[in-house]
OpenMM code with the backbone's topology and positions (N, CA, C; nanometers):
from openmm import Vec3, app, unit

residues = "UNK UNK UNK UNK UNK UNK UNK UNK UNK UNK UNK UNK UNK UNK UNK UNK UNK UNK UNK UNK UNK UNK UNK UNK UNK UNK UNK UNK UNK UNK UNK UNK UNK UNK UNK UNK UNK UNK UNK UNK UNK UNK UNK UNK UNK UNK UNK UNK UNK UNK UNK UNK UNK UNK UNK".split()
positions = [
    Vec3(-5.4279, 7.4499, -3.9581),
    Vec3(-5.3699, 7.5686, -3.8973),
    Vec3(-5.4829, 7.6661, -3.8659),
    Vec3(-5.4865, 7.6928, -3.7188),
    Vec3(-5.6049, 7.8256, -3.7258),
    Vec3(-5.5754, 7.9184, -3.6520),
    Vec3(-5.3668, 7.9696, -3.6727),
    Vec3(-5.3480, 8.1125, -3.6193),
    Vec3(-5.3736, 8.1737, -3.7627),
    Vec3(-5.4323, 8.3601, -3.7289),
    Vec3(-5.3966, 8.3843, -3.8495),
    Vec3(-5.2777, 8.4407, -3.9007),
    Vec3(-5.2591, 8.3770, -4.0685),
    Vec3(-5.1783, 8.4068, -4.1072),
    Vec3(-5.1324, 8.5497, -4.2158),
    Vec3(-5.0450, 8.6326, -4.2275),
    Vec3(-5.0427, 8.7537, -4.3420),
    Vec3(-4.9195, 8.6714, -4.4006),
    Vec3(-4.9004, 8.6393, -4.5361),
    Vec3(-4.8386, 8.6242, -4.6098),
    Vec3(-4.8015, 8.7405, -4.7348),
    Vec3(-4.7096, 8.7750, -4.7202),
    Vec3(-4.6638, 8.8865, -4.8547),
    Vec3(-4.5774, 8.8485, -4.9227),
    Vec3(-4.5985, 8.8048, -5.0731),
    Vec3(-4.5224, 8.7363, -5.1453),
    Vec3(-4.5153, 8.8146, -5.3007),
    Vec3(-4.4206, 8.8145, -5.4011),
    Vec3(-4.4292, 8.8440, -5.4923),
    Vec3(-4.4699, 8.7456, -5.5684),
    Vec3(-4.5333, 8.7433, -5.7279),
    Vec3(-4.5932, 8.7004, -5.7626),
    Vec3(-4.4856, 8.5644, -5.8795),
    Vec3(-4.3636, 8.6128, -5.8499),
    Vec3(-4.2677, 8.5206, -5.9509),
    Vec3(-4.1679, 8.4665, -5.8575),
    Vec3(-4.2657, 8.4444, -5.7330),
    Vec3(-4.1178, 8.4388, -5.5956),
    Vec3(-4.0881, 8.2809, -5.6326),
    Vec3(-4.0136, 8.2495, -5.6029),
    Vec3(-3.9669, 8.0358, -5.6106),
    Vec3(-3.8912, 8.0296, -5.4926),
    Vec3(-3.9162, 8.1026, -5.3992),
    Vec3(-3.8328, 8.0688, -5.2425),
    Vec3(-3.9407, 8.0261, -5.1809),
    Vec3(-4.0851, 8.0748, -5.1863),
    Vec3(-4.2077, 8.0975, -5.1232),
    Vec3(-4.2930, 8.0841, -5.1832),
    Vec3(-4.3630, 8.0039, -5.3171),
    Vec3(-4.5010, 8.0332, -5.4099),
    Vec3(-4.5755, 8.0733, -5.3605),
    Vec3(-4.7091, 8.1250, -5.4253),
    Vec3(-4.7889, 8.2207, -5.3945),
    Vec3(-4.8854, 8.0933, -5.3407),
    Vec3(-4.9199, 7.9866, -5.3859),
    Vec3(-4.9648, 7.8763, -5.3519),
    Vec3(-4.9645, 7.8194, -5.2690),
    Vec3(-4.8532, 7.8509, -5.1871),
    Vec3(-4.7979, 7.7414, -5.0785),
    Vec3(-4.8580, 7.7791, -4.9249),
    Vec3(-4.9955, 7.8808, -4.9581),
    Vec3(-5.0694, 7.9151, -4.8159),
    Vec3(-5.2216, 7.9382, -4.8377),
    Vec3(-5.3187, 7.8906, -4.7558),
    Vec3(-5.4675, 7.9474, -4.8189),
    Vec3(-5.4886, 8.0484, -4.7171),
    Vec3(-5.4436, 8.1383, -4.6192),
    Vec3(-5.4777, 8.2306, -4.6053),
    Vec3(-5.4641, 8.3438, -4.6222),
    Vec3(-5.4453, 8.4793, -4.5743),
    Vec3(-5.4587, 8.6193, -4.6541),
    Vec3(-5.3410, 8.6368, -4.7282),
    Vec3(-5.3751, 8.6461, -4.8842),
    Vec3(-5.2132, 8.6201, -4.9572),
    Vec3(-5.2864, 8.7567, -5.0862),
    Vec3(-5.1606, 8.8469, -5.0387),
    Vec3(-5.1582, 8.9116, -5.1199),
    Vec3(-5.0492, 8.9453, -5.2290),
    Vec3(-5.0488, 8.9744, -5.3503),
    Vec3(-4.9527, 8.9051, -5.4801),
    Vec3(-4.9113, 9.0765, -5.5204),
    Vec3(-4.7718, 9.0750, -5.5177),
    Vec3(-4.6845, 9.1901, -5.5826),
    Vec3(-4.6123, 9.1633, -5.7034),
    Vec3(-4.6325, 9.2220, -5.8007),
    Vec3(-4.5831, 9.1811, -5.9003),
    Vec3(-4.4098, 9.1851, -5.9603),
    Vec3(-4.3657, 9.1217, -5.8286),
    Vec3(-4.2029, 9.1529, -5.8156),
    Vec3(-4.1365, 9.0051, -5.8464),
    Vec3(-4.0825, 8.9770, -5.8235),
    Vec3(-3.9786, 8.8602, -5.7210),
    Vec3(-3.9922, 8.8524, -5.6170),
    Vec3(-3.8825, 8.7810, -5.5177),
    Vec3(-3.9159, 8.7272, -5.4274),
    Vec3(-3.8839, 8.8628, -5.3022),
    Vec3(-3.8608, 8.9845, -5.3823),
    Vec3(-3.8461, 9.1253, -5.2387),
    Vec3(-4.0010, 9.2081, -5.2939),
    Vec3(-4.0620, 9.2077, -5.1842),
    Vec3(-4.1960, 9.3189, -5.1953),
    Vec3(-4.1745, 9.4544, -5.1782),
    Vec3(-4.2431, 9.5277, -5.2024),
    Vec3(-4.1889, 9.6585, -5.2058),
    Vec3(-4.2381, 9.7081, -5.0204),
    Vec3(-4.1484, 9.7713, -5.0024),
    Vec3(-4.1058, 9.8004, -4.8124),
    Vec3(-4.2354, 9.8511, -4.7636),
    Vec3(-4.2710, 10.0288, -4.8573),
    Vec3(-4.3655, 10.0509, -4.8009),
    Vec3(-4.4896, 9.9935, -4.8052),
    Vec3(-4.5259, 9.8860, -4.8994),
    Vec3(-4.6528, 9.7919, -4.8956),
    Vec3(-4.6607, 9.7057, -4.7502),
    Vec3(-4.5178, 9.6256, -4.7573),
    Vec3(-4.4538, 9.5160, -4.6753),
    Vec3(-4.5329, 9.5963, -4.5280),
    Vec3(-4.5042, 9.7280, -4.4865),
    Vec3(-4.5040, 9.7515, -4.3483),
    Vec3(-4.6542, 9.8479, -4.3100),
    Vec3(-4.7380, 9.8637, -4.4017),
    Vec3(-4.8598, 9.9343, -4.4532),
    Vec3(-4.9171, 9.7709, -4.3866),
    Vec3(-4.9094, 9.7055, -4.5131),
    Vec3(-5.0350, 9.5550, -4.4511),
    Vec3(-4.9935, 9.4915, -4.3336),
    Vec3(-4.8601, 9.4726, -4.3268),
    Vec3(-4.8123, 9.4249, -4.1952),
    Vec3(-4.8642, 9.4980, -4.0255),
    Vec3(-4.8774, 9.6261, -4.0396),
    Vec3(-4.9504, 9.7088, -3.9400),
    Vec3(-5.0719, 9.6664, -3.9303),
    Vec3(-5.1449, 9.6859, -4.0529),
    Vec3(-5.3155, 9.6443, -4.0607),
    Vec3(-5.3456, 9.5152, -4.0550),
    Vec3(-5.2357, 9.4124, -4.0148),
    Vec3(-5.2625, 9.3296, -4.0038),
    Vec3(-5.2826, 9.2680, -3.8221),
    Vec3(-5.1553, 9.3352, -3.7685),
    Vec3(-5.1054, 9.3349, -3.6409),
    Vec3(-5.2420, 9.4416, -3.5517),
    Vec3(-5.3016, 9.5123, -3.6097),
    Vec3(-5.3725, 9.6069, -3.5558),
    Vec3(-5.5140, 9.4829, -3.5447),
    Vec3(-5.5255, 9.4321, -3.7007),
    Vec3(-5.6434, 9.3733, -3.7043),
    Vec3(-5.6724, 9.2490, -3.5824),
    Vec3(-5.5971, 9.1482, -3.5513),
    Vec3(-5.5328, 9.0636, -3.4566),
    Vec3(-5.5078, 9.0678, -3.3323),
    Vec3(-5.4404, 9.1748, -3.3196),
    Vec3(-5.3595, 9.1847, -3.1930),
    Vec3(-5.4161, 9.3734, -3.1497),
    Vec3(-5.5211, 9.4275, -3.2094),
    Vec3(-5.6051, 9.5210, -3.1943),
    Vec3(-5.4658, 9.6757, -3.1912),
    Vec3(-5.5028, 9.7565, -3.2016),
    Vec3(-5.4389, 9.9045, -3.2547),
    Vec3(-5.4088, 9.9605, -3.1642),
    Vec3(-5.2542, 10.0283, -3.1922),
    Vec3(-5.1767, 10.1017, -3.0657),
    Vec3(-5.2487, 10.1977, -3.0644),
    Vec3(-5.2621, 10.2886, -2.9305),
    Vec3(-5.3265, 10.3792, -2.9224),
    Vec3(-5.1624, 10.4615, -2.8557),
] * unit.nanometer
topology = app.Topology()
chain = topology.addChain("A")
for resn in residues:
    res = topology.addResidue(resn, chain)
    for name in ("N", "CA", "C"):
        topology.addAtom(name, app.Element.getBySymbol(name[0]), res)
């Protein structure tokens, strides 16, 4: 696979393991719901990083 990928997963998820991706994986110490304002914070900086920043 060489789109990139953002994965946001909690760290006790069993729908999704934290394992089940080698690229940017960052671990919340929840279940399988991340907390919103993290979720849409990295999700921006991710979309910005990629697909470059709304102006």
């Amino acid at each position: 696979m060489t789109t990139p990928v953002l994965m946001l997963n909690g760290r006790y998820d069993f729908v999704f393991p934290p394992d089940s991706k080698d690229k940017r994986h960052i671990l919340f110490d929840t279940g399988h719901s991340v907390p919103r304002n993290e979720q849409i914070r990295l999700t921006l900086e991710w979309l910005d990083r990629y697909l470059c920043p709304v102006r």
